[in-house]
N, C-alpha and C positions, 0 to 999 in steps of 0.2 A: 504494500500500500504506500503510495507516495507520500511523503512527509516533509519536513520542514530540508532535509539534504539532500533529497532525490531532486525537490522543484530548483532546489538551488544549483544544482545539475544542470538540472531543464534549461536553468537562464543561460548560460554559460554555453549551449548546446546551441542555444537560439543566437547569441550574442556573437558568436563566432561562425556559426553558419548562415545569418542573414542580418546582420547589422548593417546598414547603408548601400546593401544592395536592393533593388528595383523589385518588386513582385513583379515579374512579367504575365505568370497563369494564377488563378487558385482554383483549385480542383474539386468538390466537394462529392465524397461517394456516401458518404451519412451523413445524412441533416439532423439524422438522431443525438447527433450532439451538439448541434447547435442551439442556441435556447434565444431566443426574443430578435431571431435575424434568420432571415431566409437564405439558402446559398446563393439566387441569382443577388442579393444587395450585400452580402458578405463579396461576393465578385468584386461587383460595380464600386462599390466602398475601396477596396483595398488593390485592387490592379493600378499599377503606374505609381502607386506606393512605393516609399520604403519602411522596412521596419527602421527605428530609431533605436536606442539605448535603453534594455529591456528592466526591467526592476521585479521584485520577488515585496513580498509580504505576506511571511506565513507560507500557509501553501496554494497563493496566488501567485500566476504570474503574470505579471501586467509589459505588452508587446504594443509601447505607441508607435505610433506611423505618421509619415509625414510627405510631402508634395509638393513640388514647385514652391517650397519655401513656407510653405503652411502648415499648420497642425494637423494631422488626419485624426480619426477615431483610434481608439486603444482597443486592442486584442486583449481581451482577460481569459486566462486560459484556467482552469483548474481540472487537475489528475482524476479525480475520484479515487479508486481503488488500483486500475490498471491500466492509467492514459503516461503518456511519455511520449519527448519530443525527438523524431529523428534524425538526422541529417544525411541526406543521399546525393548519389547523382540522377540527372534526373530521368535517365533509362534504366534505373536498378528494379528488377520487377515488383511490383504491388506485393505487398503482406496483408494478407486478409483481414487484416483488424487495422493497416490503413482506413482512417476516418475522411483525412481532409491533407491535400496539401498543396504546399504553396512553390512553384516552379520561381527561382531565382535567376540570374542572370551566370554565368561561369558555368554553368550546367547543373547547380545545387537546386536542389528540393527540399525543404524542410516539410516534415510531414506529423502531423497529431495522429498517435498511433493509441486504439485503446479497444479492449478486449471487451469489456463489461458496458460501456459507455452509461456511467452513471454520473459524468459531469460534465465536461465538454468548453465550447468556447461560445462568450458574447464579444459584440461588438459595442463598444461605448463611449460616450461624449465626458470630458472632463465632469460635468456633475453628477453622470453614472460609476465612474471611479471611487467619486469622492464617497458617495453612498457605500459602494462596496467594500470601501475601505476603512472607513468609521463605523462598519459594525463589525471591523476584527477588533481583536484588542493588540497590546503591541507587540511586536516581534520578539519571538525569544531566543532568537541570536543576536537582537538588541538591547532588548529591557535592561534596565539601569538594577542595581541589587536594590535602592529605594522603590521604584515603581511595583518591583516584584513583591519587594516586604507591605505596597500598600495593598497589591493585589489578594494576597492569603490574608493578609491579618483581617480577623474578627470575621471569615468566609466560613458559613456554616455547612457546605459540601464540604463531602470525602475529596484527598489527595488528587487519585485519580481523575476525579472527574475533572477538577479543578483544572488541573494540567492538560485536560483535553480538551475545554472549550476555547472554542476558536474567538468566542467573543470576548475573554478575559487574557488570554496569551494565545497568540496565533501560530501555529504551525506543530506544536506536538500534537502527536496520534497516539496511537498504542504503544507500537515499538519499543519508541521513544521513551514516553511514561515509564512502563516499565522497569523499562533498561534507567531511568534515572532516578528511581524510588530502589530501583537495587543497590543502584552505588552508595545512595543517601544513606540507607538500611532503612529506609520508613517504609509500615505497612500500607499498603494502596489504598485502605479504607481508616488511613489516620483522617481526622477533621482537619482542616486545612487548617482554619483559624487556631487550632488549639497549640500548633506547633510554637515551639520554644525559638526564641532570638536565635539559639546556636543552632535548632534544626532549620531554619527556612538558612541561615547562611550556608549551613551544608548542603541544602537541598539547590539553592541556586549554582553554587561555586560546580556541583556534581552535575547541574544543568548544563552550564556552559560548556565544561570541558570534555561531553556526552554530545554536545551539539560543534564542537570544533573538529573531535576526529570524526562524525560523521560525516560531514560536509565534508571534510578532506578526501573521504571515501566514495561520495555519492550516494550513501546510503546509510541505514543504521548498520554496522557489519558484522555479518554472525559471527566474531574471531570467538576461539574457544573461552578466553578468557571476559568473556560479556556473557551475560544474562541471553543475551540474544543468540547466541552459538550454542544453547541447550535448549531453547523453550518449546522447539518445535520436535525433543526428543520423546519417545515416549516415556522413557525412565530417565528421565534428566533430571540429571544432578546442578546444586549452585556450584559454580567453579570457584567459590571462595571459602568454602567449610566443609560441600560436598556433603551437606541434607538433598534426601531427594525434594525436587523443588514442586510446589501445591498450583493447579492450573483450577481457576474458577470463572465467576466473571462478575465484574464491578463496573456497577453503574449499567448494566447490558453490554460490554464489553470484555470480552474474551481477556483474562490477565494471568501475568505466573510470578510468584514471589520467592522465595525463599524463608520459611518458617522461623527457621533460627537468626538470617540475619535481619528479617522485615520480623519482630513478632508482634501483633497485634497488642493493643495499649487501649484501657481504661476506655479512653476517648473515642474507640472504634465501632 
């Protein structure tokens, strides 16, 4: 599932294989992903375009475009579960979960490739941005340790959840959550507000450096030594005491702890 280091991929995929180059085509083979724009004005809109200088928030990713010196509309793209951005030439055959793609000039194709298509791409005017983006909350491979300590303090959700709303901190998912309530050692159903001065420091400080080798990686990465390189074992052990580790699910979401070093507290 895409997260806050895959979309940051994404940019970077997008950035370098269609920055200040021309859309010459755009291709549309499912409109099932498009939401509030048709393929023929997804065309008309963005051919003779270029994409601009792409930016990420969370796990949006925002593709403006520009024209003879003007503003075009912004491409907001988001993953869902199984979208990602390609970069091809532009006679490499079709992949069947090819959605939509965009013929560049030097023979590049960037292409939105997605399996499930449970999110897809709009097309939007600076006050559609603005909207989409004032109801994340703020990045957390930005958030300041202040912002963070105002966001938990006195929040009467579970950890978990907390960590996964897009509208309080934007861009953790599951993964993520987990793998950084394991480093922390806090149980996924601690009360968020109830955490101590030195847990929300540890929980953030374990936040950041859980979201810096990710993104280094493109992904959360299953190394044996993460939370994330056993959860998907049947008899998986924590790689740090080596309890077999507890899979439930918090909040409606699938999650794996470690008993011994997440153990449940009072406040749970």
């Amino acid at each position: 599932m895409p997260e806050l280091p895959d979309v940051e991929g994404f940019r970077k995929v997008l950035d370098s294989c269609a920055r200040d180059r021309p859309i010459r085509r755009v291709e549309v083979y499912d409109a099932g992903v498009l939401h509030g724009v048709t393929g023929d004005r997804l065309r008309r809109e963005l051919e003779g375009r270029r994409f601009t200088e792409p930016a990420r928030r969370g796990k949006w990713l925002l593709a403006p475009t520009d024209g003879d010196g003007t503003a075009g509309p912004t491409l907001l793209l988001h993953f869902g579960m199984t979208g990602r951005l390609v970069c091809c030439a532009s006679g490499d055959e079709r992949h069947a979960h090819d959605r939509v793609a965009f013929t560049l000039d030097a023979g590049r194709q960037l292409r939105f490739r997605d399996q499930r298509k449970l999110k897809g791409l709009w097309l939007a005017d600076a006050s559609e941005v603005a909207r989409t983006l004032d109801a994340q909350g703020p990045d957390a491979a930005a958030v300041s340790r202040g912002e963070f300590d105002e966001l938990l303090h006195g929040r009467r959700g579970i950890l978990k959840s907390a960590l996964t709303d897009q509208s309080l901190l934007a861009g953790v998912g599951n993964l993520l959550a987990d793998e950084i309530l394991w480093r922390a050692r806090l149980h996924p159903s601690r009360r968020a507000g109830a955490l101590t001065d030195a847990e929300r420091a540890r929980l953030y400080r374990d936040m950041r450096s859980v979201l810096r080798a990710s993104v280094r990686a493109g992904c959360v990465p299953p190394r044996r030594s993460w939370l994330t390189g056993h959860r998907d074992e049947a008899e998986g052990t924590c790689p740090r005491c080596g309890t077999p580790l507890r899979h439930g699910r918090t909040a409606g979401r699938s999650t794996v702890w470690c008993p011994h070093c997440q153990p449940a507290s009072p406040d749970s």
